[in-house]
Backbone as a chain_set.jsonl record, in Angstrom:
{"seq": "XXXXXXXXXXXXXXXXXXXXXXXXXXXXXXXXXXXXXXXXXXXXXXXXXXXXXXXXXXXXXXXXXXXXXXXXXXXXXXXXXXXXXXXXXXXXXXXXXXXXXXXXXXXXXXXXXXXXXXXXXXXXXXXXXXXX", "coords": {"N": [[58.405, -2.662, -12.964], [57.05, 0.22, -11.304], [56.35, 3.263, -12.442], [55.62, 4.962, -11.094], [55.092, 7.71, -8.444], [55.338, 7.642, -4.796], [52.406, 8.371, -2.714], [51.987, 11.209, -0.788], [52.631, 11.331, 2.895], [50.92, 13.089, 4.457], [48.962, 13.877, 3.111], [47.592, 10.73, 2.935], [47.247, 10.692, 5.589], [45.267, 12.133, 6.131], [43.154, 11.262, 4.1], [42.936, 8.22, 5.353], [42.021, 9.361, 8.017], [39.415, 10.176, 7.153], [38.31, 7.686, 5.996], [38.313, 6.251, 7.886], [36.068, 6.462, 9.275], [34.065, 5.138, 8.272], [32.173, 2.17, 8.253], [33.187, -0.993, 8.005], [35.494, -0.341, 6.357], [38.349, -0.201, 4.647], [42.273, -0.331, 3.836], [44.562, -1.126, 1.496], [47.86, -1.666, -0.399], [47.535, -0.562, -3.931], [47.881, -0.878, -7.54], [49.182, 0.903, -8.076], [49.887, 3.681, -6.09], [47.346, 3.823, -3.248], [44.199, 1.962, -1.943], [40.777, 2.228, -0.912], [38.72, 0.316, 0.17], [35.222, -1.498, 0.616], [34.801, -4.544, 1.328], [34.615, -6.278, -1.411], [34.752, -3.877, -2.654], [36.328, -1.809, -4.574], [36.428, 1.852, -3.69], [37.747, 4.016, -3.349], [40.91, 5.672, -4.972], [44.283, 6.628, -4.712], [46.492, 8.493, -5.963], [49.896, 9.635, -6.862], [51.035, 10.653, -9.88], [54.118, 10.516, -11.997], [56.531, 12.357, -13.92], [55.327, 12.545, -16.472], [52.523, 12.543, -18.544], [49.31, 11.898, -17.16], [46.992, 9.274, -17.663], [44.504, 10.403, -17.438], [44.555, 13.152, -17.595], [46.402, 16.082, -18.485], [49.455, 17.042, -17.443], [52.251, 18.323, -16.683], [54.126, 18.231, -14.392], [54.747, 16.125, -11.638], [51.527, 15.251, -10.165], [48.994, 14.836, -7.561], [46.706, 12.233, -7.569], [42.93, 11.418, -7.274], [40.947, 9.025, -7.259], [37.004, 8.32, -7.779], [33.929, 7.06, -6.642], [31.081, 8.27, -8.102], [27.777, 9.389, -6.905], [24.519, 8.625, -9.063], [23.23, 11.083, -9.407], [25.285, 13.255, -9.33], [27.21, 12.754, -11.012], [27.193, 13.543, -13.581], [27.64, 16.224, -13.051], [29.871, 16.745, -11.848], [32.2, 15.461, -13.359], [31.955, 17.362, -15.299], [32.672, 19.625, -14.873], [35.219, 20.668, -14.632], [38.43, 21.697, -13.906], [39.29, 21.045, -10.295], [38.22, 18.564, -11.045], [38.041, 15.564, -12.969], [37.317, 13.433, -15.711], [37.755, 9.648, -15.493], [37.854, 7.372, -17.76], [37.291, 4.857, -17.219], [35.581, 3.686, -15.669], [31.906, 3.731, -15.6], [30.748, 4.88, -13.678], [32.919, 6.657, -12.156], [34.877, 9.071, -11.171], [37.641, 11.812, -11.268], [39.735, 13.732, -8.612], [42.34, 16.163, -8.888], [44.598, 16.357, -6.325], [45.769, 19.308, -4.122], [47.31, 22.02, -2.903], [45.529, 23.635, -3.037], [42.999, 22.338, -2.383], [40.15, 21.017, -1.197], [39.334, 19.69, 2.067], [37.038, 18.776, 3.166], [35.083, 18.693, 1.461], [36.184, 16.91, -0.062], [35.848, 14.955, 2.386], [33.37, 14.387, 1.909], [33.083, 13.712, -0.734], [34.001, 10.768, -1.047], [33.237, 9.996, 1.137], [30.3, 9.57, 0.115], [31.203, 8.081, -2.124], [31.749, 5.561, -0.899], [28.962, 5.03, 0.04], [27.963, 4.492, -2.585], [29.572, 2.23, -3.119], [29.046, 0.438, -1.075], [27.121, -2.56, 0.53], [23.871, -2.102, 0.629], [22.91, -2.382, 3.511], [25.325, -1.508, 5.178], [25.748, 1.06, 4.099], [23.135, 1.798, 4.868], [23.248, 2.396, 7.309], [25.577, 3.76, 7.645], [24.345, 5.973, 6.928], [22.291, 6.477, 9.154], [24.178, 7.344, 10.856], [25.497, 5.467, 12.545]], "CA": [[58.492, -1.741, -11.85], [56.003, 1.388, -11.596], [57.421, 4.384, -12.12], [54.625, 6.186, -9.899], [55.818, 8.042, -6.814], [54.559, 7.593, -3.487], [51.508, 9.359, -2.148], [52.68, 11.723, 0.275], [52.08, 11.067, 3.906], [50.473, 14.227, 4.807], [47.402, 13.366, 2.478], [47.514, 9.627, 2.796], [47.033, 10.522, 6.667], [43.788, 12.835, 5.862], [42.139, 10.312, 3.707], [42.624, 7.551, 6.803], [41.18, 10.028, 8.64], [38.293, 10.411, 6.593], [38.35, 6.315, 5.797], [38.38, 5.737, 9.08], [34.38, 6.876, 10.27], [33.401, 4.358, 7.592], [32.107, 0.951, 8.554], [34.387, -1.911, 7.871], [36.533, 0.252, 5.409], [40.192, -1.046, 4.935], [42.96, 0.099, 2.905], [45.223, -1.735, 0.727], [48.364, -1.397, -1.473], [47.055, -1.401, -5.099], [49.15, -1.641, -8.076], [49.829, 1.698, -8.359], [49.335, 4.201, -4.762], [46.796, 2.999, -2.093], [42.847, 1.884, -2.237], [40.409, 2.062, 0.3], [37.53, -0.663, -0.159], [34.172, -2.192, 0.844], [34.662, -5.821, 1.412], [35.442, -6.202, -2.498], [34.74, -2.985, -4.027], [36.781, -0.449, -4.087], [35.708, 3.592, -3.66], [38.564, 5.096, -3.322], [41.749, 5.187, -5.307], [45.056, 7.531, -4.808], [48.232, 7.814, -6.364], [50.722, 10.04, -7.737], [52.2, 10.357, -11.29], [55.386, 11.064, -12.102], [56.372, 14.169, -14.268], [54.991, 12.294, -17.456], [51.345, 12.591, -18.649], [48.303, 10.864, -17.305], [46.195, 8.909, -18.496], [43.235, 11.55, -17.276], [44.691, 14.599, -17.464], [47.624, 16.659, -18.878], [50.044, 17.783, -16.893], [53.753, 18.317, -16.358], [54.846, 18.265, -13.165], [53.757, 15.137, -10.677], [50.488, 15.379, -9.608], [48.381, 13.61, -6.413], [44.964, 11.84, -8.577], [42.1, 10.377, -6.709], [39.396, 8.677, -8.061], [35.789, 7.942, -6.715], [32.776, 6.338, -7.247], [29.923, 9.376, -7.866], [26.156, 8.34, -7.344], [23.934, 9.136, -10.574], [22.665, 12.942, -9.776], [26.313, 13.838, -9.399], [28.029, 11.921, -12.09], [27.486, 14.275, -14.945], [28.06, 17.246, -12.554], [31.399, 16.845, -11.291], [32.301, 14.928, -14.836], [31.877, 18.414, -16.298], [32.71, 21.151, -14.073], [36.516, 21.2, -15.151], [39.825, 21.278, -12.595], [40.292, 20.097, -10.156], [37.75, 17.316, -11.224], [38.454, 15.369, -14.647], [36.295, 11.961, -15.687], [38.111, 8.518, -15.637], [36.776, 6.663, -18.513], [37.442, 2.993, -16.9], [34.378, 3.039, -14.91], [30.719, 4.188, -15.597], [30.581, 6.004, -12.272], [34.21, 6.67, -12.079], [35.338, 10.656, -11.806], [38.604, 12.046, -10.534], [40.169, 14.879, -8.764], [43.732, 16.503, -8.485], [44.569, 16.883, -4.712], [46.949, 20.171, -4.324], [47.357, 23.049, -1.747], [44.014, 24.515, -2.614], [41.73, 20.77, -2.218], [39.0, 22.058, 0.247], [39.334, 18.856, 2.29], [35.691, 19.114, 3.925], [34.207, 18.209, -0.007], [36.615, 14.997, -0.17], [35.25, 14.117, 2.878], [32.095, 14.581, 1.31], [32.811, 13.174, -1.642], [34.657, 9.791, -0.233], [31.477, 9.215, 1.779], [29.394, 9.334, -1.53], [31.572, 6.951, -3.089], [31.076, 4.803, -0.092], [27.745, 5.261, -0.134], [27.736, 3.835, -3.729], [29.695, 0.705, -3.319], [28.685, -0.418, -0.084], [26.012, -2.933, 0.721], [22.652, -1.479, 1.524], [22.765, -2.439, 5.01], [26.219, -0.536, 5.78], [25.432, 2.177, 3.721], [21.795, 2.529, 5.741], [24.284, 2.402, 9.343], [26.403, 5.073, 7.925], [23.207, 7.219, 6.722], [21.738, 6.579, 10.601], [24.825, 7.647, 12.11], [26.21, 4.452, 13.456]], "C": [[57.711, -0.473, -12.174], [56.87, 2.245, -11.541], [56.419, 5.666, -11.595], [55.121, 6.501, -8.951], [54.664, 7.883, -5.566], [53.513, 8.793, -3.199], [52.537, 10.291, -0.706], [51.638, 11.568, 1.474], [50.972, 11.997, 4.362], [49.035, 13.699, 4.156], [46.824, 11.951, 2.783], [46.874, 9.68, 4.387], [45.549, 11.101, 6.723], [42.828, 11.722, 5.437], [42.141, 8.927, 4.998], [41.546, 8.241, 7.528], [39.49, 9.717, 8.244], [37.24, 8.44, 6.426], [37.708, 5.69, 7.32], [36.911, 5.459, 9.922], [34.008, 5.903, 9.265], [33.063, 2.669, 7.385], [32.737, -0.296, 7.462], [35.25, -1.283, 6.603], [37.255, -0.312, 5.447], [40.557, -0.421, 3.677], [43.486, -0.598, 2.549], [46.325, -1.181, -0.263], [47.548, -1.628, -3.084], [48.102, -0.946, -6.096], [49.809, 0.024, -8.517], [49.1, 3.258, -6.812], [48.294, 3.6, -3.542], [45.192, 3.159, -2.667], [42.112, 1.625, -1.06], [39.108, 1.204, -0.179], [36.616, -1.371, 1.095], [34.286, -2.997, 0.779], [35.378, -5.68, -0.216], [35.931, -5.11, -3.374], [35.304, -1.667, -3.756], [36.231, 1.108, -4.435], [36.752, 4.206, -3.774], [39.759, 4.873, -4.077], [43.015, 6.345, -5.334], [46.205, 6.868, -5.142], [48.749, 9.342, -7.161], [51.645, 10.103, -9.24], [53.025, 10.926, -11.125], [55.162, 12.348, -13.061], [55.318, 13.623, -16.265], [53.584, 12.841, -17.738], [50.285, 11.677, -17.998], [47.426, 10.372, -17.764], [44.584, 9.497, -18.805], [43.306, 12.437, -17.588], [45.824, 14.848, -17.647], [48.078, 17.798, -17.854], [51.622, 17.736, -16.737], [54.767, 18.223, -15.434], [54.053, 16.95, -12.409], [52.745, 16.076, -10.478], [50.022, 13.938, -8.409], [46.846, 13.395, -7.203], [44.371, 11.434, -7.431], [40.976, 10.374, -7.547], [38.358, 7.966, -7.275], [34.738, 7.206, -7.259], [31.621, 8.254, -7.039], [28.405, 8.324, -8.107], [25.573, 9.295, -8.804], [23.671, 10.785, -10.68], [23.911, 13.586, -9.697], [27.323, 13.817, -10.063], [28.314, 12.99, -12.858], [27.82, 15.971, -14.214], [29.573, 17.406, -12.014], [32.191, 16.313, -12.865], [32.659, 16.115, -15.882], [32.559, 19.748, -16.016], [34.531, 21.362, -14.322], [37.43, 21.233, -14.298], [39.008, 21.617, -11.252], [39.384, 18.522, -10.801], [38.247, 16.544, -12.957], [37.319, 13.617, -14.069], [37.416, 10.838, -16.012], [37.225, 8.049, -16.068], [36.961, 4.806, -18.324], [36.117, 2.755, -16.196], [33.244, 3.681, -15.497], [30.526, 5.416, -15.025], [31.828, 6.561, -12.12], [34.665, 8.381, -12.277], [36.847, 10.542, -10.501], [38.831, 13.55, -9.85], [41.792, 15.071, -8.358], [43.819, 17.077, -6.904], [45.917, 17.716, -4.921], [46.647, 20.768, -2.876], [45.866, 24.133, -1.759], [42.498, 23.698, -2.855], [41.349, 21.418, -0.955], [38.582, 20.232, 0.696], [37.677, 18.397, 3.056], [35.106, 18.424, 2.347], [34.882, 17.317, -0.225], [36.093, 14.602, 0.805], [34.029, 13.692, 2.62], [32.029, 13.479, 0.053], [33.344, 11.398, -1.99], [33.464, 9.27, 0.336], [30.007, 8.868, 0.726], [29.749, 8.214, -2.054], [31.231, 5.75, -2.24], [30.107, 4.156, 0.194], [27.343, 4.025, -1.951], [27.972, 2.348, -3.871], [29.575, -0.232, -2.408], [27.517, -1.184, -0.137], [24.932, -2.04, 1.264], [22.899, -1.181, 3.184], [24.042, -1.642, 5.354], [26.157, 0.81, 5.385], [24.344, 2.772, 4.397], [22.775, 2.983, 7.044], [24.783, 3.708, 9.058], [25.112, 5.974, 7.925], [23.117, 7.583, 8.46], [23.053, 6.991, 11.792], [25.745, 6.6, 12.822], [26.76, 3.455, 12.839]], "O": [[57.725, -0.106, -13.349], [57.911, 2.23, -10.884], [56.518, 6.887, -11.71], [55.738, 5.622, -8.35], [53.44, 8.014, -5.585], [53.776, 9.973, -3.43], [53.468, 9.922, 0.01], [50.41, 11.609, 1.393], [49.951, 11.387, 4.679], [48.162, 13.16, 4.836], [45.6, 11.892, 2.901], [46.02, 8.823, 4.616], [44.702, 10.487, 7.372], [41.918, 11.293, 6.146], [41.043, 8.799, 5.539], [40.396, 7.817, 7.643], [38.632, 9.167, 8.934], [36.067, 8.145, 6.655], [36.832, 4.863, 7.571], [36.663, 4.644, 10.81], [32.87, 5.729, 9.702], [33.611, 2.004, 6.505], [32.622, -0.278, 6.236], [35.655, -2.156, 5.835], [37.206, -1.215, 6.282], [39.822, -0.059, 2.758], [43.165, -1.551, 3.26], [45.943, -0.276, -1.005], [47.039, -2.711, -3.371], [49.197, -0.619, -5.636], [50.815, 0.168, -9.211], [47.918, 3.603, -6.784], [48.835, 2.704, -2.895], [44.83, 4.011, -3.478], [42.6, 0.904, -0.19], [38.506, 1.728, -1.117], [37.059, -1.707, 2.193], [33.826, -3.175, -0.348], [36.461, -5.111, -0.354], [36.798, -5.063, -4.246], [34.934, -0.754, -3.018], [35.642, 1.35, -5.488], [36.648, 5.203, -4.489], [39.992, 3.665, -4.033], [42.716, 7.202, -6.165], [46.741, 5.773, -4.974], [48.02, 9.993, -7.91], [52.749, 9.605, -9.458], [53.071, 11.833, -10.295], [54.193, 13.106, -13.107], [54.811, 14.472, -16.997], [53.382, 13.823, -17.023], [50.406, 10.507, -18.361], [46.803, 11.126, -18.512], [43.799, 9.292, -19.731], [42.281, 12.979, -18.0], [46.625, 14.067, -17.133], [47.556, 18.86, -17.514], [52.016, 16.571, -16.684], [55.981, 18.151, -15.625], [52.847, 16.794, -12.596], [52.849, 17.301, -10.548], [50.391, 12.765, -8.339], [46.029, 14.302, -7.362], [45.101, 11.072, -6.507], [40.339, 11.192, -8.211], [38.607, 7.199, -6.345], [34.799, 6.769, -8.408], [31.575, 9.042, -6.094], [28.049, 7.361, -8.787], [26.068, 10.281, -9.349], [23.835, 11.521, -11.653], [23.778, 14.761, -10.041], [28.272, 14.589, -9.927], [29.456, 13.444, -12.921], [28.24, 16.842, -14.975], [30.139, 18.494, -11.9], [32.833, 17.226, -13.385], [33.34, 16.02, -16.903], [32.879, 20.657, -16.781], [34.946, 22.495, -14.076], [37.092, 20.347, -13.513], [38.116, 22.465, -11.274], [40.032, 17.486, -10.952], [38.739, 17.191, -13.882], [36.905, 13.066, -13.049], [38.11, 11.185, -16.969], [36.101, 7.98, -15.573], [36.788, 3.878, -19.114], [35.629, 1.625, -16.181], [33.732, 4.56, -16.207], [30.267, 6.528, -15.483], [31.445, 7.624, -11.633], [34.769, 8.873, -13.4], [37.082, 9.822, -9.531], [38.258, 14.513, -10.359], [42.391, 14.268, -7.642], [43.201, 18.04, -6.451], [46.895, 17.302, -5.543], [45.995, 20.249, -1.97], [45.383, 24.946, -0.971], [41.41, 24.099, -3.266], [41.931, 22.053, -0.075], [37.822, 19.55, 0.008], [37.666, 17.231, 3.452], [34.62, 17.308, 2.534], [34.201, 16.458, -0.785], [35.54, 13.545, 0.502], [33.616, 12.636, 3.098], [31.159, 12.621, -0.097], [33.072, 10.873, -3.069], [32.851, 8.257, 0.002], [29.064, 8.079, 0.787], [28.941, 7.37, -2.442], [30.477, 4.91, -2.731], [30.11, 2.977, 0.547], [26.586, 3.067, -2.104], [27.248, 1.486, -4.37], [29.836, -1.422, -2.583], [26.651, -0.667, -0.844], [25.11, -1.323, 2.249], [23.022, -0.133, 3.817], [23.65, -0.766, 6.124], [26.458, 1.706, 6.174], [24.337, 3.984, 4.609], [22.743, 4.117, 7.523], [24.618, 4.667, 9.812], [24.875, 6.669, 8.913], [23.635, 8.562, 8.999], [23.01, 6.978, 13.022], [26.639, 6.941, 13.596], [27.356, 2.587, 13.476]]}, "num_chains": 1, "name": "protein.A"}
């Protein structure tokens, strides 16, 4: 049994939001908070820890994580730049950030559409570029 807590609705409803303008997106339970994926590959990943430590980042109190896909010129820039971002070392491309009361939701949408951008096929990734 996980001992992760639920994403809270309030955010879980934002990222939909955001999920939502992105051709054939879909969400999914995954084994620990929710994942939003490209046919197989997932971009997006949220979840809550409990009060313990994570496996990214030290902290004491729950926290809300998400993790993304970054393309290459932004990898080592967000990777570095320090809270709210931190690097998940499971993927290559793989960075995270802590979502709180002062996440400037306008740069997740930003940065959600990047990851998108990364693991989508060409052809849906050109549609989103063009708008449609």
């Amino acid at each position: 049994m996980s001992d992760i807590a639920d994403v809270p609705p309030a955010v879980v409803g934002r990222l939909r939001v955001i999920c939502g303008e992105l051709p054939e997106a879909y969400e999914e339970p995954a084994w620990i908070g929710l994942r939003w994926r490209i046919r197989r590959r997932t971009f997006l990943h949220v979840y809550t820890t409990d009060g313990r430590r994570s496996a990214y980042i030290d902290t004491d109190d729950p926290a809300i994580l998400m993790t993304f896909r970054a393309p290459p010129g932004e990898l080592a820039a967000l990777a570095h730049v320090g809270p709210p971002f931190f690097r998940a070392d499971w993927g290559v491309n793989v960075v995270g950030m802590v979502l709180d009361d002062e996440t400037d939701w306008v740069e997740v949408a930003e940065l959600v559409t990047d990851s998108y951008r990364v693991q989508a096929p060409r052809r849906l990734a050109f549609r989103l570029k063009a708008g449609g």
